[in-house]
N, C-alpha and C positions, 0 to 999 in steps of 0.2 A: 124944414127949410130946404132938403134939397127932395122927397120922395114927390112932393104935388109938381114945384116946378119940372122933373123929370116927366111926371106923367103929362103935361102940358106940353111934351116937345113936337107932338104931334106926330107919335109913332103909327103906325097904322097896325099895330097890336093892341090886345090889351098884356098891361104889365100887371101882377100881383105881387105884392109883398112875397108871397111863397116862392116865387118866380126866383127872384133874389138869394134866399136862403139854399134852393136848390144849386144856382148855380156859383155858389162858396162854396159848397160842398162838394161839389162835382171837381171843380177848380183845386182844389185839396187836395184830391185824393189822384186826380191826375197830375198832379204836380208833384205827386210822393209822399205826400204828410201820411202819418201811421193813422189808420183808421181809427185806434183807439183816444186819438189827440182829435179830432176830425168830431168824434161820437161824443166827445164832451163839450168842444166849442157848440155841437149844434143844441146840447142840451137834452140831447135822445137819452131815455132811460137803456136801453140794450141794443146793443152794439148790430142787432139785429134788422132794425131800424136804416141805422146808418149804410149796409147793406143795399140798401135802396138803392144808395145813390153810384153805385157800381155800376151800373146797366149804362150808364153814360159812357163808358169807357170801353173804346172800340178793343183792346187787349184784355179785358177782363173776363174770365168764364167760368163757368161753375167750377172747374177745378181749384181756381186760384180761393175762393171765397172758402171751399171746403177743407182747404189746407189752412187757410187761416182761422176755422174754426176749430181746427184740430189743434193747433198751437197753443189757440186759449181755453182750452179746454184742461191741458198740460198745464197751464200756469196756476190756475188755481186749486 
């Protein structure tokens, strides 16, 4: 009910469904949700994954990602 009428608005992209899910994710994680909350709404099996979607975020850099894999590493 609303993905075809969207695509019908006559955007001069094309839009994929992935399109979408990339940018919840993106949206998330720049917005502060803990990645671990972030890696499960998207249904990612490793938090690896969700990783991904870091590259969107003009602050984010390999140190920030390597500290957080150092955390959860600690946790379990």
């Amino acid at each position: 009910m609303i993905w075809n009428p969207a695509l019908a608005a006559g955007l001069t992209f094309q839009v994929r469904f992935h399109d979408l899910r990339h940018a919840h994710a993106s949206w998330l994680l720049a917005g502060g949700a803990d990645i671990q909350v972030v890696k499960e709404r998207m249904g990612h099996s490793s938090v690896t994954t969700t990783q991904k979607y870091l590259h969107t975020l003009p602050n984010a850099d390999h140190a920030a990602v390597t500290a957080l894999n150092t955390i959860r590493k600690r946790s379990t």
